[in-house]
Backbone as CSV, one residue per row, in Angstrom:
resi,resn,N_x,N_y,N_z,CA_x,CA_y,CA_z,C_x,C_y,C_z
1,UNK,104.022,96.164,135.043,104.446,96.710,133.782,105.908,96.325,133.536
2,UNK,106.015,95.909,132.463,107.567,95.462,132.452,108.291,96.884,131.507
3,UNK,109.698,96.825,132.164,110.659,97.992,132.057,110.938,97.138,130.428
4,UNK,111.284,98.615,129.704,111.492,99.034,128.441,112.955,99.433,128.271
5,UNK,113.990,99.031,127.491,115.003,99.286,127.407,115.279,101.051,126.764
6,UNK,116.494,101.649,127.197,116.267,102.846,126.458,116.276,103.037,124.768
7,UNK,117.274,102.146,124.473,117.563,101.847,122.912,115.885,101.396,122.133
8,UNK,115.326,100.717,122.787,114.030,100.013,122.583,112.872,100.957,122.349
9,UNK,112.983,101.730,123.381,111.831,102.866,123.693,112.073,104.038,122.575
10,UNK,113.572,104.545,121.908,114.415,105.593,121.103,113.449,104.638,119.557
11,UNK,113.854,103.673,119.544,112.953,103.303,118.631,111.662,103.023,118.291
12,UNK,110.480,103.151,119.286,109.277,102.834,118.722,108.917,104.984,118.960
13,UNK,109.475,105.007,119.729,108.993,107.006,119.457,109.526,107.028,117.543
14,UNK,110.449,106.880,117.571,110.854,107.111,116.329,110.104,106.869,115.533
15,UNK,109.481,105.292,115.263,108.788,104.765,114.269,107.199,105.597,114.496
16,UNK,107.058,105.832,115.808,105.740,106.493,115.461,105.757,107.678,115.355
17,UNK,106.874,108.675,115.273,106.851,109.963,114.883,106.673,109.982,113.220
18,UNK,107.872,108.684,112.555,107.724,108.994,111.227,106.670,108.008,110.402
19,UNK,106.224,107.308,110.695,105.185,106.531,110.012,103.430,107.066,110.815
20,UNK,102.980,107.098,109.864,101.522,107.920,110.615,100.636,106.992,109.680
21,UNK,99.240,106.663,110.623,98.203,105.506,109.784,97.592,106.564,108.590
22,UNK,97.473,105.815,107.699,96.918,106.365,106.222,96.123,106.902,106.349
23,UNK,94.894,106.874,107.051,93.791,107.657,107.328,94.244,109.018,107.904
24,UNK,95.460,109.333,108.599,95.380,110.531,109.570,96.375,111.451,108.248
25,UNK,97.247,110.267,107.501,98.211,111.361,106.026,96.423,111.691,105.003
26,UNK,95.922,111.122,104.808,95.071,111.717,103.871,93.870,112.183,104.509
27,UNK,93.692,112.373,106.174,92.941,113.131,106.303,92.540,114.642,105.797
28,UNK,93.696,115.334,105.319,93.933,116.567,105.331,92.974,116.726,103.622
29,UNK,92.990,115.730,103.174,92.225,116.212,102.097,90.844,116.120,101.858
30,UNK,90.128,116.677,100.767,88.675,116.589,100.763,88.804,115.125,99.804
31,UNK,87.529,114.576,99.567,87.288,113.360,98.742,87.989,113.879,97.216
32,UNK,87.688,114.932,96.796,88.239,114.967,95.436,89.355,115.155,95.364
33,UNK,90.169,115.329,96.434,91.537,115.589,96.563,92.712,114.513,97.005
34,UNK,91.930,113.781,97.466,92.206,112.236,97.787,92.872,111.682,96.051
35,UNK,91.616,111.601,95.297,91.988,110.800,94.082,93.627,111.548,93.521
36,UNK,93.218,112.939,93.344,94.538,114.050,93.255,95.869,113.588,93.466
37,UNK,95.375,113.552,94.812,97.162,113.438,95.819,97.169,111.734,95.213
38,UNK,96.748,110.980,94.896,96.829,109.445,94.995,97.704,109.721,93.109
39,UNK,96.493,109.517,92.128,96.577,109.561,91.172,97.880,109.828,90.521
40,UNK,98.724,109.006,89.418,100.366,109.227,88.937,101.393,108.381,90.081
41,UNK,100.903,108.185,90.830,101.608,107.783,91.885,101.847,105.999,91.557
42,UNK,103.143,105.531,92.138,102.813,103.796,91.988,102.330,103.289,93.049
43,UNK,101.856,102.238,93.474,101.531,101.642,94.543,102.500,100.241,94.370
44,UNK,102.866,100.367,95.807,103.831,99.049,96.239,103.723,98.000,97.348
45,UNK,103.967,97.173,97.420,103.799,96.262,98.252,104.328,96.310,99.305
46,UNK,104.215,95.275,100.080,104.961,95.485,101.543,106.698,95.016,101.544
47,UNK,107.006,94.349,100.098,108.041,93.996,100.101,108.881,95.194,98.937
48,UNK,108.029,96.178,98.456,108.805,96.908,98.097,108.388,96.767,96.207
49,UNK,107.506,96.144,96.178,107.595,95.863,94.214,106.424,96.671,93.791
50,UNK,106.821,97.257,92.358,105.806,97.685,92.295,104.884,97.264,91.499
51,UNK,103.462,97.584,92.119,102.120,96.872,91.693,101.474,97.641,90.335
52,UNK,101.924,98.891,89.897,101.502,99.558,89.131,101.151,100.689,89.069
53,UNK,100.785,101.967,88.682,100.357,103.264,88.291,98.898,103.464,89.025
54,UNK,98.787,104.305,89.717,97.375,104.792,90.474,96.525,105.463,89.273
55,UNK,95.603,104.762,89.238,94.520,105.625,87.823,93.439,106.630,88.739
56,UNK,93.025,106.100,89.392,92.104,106.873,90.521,91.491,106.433,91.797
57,UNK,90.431,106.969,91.966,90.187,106.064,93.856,88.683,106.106,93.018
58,UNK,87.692,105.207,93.760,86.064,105.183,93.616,85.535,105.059,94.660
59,UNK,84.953,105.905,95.297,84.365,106.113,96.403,82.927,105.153,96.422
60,UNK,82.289,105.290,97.392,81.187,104.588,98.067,79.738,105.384,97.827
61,UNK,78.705,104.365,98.636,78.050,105.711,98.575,77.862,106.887,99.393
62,UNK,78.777,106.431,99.967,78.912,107.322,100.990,79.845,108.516,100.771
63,UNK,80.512,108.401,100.041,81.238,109.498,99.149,82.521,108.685,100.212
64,UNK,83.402,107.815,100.851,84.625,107.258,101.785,85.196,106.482,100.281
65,UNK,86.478,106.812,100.521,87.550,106.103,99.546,87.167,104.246,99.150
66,UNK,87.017,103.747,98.595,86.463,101.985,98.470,87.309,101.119,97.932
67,UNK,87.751,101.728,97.003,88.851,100.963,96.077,89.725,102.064,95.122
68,UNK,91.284,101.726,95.046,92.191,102.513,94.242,92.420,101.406,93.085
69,UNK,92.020,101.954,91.858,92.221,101.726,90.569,93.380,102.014,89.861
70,UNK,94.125,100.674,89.690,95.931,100.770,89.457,95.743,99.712,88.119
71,UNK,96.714,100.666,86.893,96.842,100.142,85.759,98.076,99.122,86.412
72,UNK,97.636,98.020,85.578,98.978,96.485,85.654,98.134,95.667,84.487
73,UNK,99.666,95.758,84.278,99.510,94.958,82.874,98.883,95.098,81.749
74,UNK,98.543,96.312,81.469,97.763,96.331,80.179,96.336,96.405,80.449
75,UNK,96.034,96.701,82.008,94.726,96.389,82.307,94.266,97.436,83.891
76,UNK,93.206,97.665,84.058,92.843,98.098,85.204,92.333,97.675,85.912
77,UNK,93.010,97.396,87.391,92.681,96.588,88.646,92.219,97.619,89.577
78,UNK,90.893,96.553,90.537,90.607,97.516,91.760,90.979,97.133,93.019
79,UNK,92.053,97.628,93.618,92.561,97.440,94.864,91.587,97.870,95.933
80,UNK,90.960,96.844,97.316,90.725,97.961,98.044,91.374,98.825,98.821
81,UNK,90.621,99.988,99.105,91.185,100.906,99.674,91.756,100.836,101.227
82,UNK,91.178,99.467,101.259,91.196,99.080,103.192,92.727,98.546,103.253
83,UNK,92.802,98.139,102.037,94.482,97.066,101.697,95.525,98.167,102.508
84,UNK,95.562,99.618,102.137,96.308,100.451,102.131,97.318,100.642,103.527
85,UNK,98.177,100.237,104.087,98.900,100.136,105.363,100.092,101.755,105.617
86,UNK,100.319,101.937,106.367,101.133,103.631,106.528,102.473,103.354,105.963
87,UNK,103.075,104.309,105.296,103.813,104.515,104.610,104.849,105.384,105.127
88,UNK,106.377,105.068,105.245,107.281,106.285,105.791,107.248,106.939,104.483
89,UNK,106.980,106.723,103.210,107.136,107.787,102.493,106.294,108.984,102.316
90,UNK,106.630,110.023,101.678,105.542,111.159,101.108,104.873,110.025,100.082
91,UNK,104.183,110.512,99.208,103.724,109.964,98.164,103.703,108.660,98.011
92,UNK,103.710,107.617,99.106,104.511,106.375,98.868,103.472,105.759,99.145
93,UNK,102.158,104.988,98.375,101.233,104.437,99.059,101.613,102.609,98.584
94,UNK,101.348,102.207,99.479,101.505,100.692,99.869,100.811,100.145,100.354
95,UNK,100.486,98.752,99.888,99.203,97.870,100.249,99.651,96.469,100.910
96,UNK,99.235,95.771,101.499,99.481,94.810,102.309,98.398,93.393,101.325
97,UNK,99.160,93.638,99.963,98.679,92.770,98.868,99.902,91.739,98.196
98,UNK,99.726,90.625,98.349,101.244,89.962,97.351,100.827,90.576,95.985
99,UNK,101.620,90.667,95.324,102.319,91.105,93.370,101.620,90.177,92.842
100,UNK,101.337,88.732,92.973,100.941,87.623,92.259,99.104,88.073,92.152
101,UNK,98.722,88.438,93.699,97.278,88.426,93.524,96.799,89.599,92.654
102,UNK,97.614,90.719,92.897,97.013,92.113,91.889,97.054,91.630,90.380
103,UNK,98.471,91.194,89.889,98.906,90.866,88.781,97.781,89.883,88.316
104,UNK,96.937,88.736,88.579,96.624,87.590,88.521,94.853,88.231,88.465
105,UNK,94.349,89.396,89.084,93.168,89.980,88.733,92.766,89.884,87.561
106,UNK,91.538,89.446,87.270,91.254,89.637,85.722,91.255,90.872,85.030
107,UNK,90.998,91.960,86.049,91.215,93.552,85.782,90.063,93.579,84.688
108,UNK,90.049,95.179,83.959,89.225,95.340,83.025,90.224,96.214,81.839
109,UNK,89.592,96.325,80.738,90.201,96.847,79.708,89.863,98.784,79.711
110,UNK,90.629,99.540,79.595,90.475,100.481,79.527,89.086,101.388,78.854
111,UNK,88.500,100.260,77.804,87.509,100.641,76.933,86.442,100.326,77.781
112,UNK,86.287,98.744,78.987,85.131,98.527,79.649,84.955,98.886,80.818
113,UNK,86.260,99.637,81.371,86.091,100.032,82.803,84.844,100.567,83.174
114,UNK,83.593,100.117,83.756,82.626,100.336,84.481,82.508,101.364,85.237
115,UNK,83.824,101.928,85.564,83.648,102.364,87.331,83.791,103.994,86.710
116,UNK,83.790,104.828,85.890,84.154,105.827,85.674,83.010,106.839,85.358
């Protein structure tokens, strides 16, 4: 086993005290509470930009989160829900998506959104 510096070790406790995987922050809610806590919220990238306004989540048939539905551009895109990576923020959900590919979705128009 190779020795761990102390400075080294002060930092990964740290990072895993304050960053927790997405599944274990939104465990605490039920499925309808999921969309709730999500919904108004922006979603951002890994570099920090933001991708757009959370409209809602669409579950499976299994009733499990599938895809988060984020207005961009004049239009509604479906992110999946798997994209989603842990967040040091409260409210701070972030996807492990470049800006170009969300933006560049053909999305749907508010009038044809399917998924509702």
């Amino acid at each position: 086993m190779k020795n761990i510096s102390v400075p080294v070790l002060a930092l990964l406790i740290s990072i895993s005290l304050f960053v927790q995987p997405v599944a274990v922050c939104l465990a605490q809610y039920e499925d309808s509470d999921i969309e709730r806590a999500m919904k108004g919220h922006h979603l951002y990238n890994l570099f920090g930009k933001d991708l757009g306004r959370i409209e809602g989540v669409q579950f499976d048939a299994d009733g499990q989160p599938a895809f988060i539905v984020v207005h961009v551009l004049d239009k509604l895109v479906l992110v999946p829900f798997s994209a989603l990576v842990p967040s040091s923020g409260i409210n701070r959900f972030v996807v492990s998506l470049p800006q170009h590919r969300v933006r560049s979705d053909p999305g749907y128009s508010r009038n044809a959104f399917p998924y509702r």
